[in-house]
C-alpha positions in Angstrom: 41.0 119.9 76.0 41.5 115.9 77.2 45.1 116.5 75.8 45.8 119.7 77.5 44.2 117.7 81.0 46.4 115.1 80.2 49.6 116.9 79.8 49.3 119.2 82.8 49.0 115.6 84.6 51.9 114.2 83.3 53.6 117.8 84.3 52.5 118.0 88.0 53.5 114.1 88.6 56.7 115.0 87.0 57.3 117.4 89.5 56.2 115.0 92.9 58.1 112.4 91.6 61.2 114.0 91.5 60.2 116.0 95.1 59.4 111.8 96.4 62.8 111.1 95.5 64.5 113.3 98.4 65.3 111.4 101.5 63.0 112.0 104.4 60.9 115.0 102.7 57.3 115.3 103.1 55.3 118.0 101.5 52.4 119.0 102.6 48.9 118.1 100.2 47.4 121.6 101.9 49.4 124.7 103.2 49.7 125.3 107.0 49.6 128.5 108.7 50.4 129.6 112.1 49.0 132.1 114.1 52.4 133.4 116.3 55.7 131.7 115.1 58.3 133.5 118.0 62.0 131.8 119.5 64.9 133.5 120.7 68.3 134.4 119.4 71.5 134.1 121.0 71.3 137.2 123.1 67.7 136.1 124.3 65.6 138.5 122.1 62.3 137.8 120.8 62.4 136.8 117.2 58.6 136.7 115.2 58.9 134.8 111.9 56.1 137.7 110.4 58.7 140.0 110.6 60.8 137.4 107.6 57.8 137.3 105.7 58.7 137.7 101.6 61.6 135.4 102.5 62.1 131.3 101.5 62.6 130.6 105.8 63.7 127.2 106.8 63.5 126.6 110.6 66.2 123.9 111.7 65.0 122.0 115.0 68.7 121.0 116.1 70.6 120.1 119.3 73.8 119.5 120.6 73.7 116.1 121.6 72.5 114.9 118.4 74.6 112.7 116.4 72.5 113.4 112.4 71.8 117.0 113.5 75.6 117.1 113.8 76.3 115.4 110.8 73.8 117.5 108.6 75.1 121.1 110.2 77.5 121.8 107.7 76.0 121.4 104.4 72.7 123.3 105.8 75.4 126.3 106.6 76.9 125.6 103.0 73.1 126.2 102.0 72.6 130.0 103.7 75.1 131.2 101.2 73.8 129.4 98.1 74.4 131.2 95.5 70.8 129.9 93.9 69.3 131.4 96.7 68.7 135.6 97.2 65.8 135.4 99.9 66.5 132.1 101.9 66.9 132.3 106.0 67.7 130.3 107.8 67.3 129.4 111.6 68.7 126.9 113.1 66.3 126.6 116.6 68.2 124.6 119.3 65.2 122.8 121.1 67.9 120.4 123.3 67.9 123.0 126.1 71.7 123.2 125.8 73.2 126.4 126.9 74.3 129.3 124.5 78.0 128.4 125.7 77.7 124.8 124.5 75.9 125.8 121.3 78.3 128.1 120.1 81.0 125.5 120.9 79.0 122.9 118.6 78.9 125.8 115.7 82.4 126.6 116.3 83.5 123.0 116.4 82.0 122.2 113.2 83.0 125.3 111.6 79.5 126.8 111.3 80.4 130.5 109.8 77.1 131.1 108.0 74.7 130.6 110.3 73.3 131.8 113.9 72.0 130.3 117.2 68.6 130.3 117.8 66.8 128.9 120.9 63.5 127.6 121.5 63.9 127.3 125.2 60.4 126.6 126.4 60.1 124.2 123.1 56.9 126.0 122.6 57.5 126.5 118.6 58.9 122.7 118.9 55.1 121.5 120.2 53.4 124.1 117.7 54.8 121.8 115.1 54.6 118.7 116.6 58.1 117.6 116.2 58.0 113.9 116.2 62.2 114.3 116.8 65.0 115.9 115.6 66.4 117.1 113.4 63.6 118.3 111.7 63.8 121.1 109.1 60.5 122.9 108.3 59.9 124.8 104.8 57.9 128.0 105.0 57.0 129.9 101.9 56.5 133.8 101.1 53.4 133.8 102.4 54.3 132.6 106.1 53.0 128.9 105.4 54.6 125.7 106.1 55.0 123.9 102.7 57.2 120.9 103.3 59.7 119.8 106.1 63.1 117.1 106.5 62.7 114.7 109.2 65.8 113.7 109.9 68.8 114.6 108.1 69.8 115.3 105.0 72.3 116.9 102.7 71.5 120.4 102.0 74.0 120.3 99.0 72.0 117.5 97.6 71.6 118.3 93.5 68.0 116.9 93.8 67.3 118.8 96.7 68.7 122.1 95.7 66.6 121.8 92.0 63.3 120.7 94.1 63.9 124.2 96.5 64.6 126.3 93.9 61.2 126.1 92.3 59.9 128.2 95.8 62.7 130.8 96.0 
């Protein structure tokens, strides 16, 4: 039994470690939930993150004038079509209060084919998080709970990264 204890030990640190090792990820030591989760897409409509639920959902706080949010785009469109990935969205929120026109230039500029425009207008979902800044990337199981989240940027094509994500697909 003090083997067994032992061994599971050395399995689960095996696991942080290698989760410690991503720059700028923090995962959470208890699962958050949240009661309404709701932005808008492109054409203004209501969207409610229940309504995604049994889908690996990573919410993207992003805007325009952002230099790393800029420079991480491209990879996290590269990430929606994954081909490790069968049940991962995606939503990239802008929360700089940029208009839909200047978004879609900034997608269109960086050649973002993969991905849509999301809005958080009011920056409601931005305060519901407590965003400390952007970007911020925020991991949300199956279940509708916030596991992990990216503060700052990254690169979604990251080999550690993809391995660590896999585990919750």
């Amino acid at each position: 039994m003090r083997l067994l204890t032992i061994f599971i030990f050395l399995i689960l640190s095996s696991f942080a470690g290698k989760a410690a090792d991503i720059k700028n990820l923090i995962i959470n030591k208890e699962l958050k939930k949240y009661d309404s989760l709701t932005f808008l897409n492109n054409k203004s409509n209501k969207i409610n993150l229940n309504d995604y639920r049994g889908n690996l959902i990573i919410l993207n706080f992003w805007a325009t004038w952002c230099a790393p949010c800029k420079e991480e785009m491209p990879s996290l469109d590269l990430l929606q079509v994954n081909e490790n990935f069968d049940n991962l969205l995606i939503f990239p929120i802008n929360v700089g209060q940029d208009s839909k026109e200047k978004s879609e230039k900034f997608f269109k500029n960086l050649e973002i084919q993969n991905l849509n425009i999301y809005f958080d207008s009011q920056i409601t979902l931005a305060k519901k998080f407590g965003l400390r800044g952007i970007p911020t990337s925020i991991f949300i199981n199956k279940n509708g709970e916030e596991f992990a989240r990216i503060v700052g940027s990254i690169d979604f094509e990251d080999k550690k990264f993809i391995d660590w994500l896999k585990k919750y697909n």
